[in-house]
C-alpha positions as CSV (number, residue, x, y, z in Angstrom):
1,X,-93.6,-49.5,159.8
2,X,-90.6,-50.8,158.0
3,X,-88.4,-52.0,161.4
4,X,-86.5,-54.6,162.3
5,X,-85.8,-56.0,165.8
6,X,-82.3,-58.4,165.9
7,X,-80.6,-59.4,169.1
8,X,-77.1,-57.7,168.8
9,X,-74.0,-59.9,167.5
10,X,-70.2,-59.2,169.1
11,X,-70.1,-56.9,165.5
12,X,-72.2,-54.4,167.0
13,X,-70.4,-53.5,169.8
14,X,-69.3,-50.2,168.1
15,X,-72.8,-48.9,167.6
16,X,-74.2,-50.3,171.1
17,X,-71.4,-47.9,172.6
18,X,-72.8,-45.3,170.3
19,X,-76.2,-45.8,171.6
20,X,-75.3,-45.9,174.9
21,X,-73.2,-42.6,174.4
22,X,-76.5,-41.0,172.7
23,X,-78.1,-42.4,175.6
24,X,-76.1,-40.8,178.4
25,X,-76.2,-37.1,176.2
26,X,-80.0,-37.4,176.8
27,X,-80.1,-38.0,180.3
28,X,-77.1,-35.5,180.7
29,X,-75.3,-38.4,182.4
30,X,-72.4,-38.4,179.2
31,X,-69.5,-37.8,181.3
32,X,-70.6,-40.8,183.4
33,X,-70.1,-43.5,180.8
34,X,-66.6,-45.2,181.5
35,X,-67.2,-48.0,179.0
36,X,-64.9,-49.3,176.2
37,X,-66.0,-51.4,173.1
38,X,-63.2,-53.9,175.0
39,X,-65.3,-53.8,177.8
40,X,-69.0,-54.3,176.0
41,X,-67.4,-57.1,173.9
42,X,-66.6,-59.0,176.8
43,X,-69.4,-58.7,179.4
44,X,-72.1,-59.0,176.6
45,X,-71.1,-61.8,174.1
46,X,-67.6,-62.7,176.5
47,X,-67.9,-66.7,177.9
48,X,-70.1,-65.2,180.3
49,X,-72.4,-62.8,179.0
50,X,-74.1,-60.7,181.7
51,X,-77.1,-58.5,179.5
52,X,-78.8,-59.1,175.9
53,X,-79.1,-56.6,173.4
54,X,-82.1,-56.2,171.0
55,X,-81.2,-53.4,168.2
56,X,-84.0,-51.8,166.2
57,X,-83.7,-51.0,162.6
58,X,-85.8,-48.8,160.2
59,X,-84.1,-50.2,156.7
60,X,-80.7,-50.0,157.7
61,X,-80.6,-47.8,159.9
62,X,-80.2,-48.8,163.8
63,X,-82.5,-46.7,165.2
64,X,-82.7,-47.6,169.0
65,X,-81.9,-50.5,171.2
66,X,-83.3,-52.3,174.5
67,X,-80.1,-53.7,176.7
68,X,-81.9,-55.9,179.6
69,X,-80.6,-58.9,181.8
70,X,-82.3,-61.5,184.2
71,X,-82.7,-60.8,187.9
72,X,-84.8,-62.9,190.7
73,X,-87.8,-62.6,192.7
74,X,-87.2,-64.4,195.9
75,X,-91.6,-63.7,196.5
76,X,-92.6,-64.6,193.4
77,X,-89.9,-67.8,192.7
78,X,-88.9,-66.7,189.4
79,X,-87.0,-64.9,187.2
80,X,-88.0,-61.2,186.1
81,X,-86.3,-59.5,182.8
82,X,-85.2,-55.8,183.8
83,X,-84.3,-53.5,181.4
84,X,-81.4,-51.4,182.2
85,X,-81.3,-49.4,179.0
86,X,-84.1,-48.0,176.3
87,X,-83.3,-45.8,173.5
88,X,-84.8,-44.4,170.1
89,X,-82.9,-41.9,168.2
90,X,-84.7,-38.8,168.3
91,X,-84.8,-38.5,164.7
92,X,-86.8,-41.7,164.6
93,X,-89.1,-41.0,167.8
94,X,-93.0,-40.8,167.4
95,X,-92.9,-44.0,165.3
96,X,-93.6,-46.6,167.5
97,X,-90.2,-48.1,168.0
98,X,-89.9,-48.0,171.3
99,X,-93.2,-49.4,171.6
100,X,-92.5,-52.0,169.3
101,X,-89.0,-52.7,171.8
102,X,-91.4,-52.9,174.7
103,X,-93.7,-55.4,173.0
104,X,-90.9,-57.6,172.1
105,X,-89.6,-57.7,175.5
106,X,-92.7,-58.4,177.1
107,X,-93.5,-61.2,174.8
108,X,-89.7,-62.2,175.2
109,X,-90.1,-62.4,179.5
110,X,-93.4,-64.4,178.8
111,X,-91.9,-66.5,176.5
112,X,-88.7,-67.1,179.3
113,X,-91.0,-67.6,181.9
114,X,-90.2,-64.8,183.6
115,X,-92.7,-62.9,186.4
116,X,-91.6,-59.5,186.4
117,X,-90.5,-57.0,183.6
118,X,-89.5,-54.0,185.4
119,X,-86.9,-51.0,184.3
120,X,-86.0,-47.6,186.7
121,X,-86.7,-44.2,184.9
122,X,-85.4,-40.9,185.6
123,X,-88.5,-38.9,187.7
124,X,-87.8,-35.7,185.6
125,X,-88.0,-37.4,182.6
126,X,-92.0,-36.7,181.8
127,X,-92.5,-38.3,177.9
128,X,-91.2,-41.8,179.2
129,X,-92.9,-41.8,182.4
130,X,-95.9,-40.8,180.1
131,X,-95.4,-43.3,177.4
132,X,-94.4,-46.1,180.4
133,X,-97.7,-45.6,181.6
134,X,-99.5,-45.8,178.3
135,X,-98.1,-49.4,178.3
136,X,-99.8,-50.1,182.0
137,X,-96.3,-49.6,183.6
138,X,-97.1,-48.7,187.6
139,X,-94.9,-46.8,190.0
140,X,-93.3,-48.4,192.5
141,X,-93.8,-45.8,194.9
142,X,-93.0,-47.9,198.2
143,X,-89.2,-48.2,196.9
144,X,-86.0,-46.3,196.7
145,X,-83.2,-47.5,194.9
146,X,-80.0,-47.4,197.1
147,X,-76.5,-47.8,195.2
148,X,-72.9,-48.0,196.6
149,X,-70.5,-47.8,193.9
150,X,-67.0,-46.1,193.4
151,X,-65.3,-45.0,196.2
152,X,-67.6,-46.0,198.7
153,X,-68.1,-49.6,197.4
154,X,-64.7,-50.6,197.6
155,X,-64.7,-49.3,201.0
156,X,-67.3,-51.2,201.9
157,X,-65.6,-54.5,200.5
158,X,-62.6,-53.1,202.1
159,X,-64.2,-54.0,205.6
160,X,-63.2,-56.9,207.6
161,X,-66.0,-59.8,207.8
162,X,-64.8,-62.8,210.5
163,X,-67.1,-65.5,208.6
164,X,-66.1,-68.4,207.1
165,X,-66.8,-67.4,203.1
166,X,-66.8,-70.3,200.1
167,X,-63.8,-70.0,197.6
């Protein structure tokens, strides 16, 4: 296996938004993706950046990526690494690479400290729920995610809250 794993510079913005495009095709979820290069540039390597990106190369080609952030655990008191976003290129699939993503993040949240690595998958998509598992992944069956975004998340900040809120 000739690939490389590098965490993304501000100079790959162009082919993150590519991957996340090629991303969105396969989970037929394309017309959903509203985000610039402008817009990448600045919440991932901005003053503040929000995720990390981990790019995988076979030679020089990129050939997938892993975006992930931090979150909590209020139960377990520490910091979990949740990976919004795994993709190989289907040309480059059956090679280990995503495997090889997975590894690296794993070691990466044990490195950090973290108690939890933990990612959502689509329930109709059967080869990563398969290849999730292969990895000792387990279900979190008791949960459903809930979401408010949109429309119906700035009504929901548009309601009126009588507390006293900091700055």
């Amino acid at each position: 296996m000739s690939l490389t794993l590098r965490f993304a510079t501000a100079e790959d913005t162009p082919e993150i938004l590519a991957l996340i495009r090629e991303l969105a095709d396969y989970e037929k979820m394309l017309d959903q993706v509203v985000t610039t290069e402008a817009i990448l540039r600045d919440q991932l390597f901005g003053d503040r950046p929000v995720a990390e990106v981990i790019l995988a190369y076979e030679s020089d080609a990129c050939v997938g990526f892993a975006l992930f952030f931090h979150n909590f655990s209020t139960f377990v008191g520490r910091r979990g690494l949740y990976l919004e976003d795994l993709f190989v290129r289907p040309a480059y699939r059956g090679k280990g690479y995503g495997k090889a993503l997975m590894v690296y993040l794993a070691k990466l949240a044990v490195a950090r400290g973290c108690g939890r690595f933990e990612w959502w998958v689509l329930d109709w998509n059967a080869p990563s729920i398969a290849f999730y598992r292969s990895l000792g992944a387990v279900p979190m069956d008791e949960w459903t995610v809930q979401r408010v975004s949109g429309d119906a998340l700035m009504a929901l900040a548009a309601q009126p809250l009588d507390v006293q809120m900091p700055g």
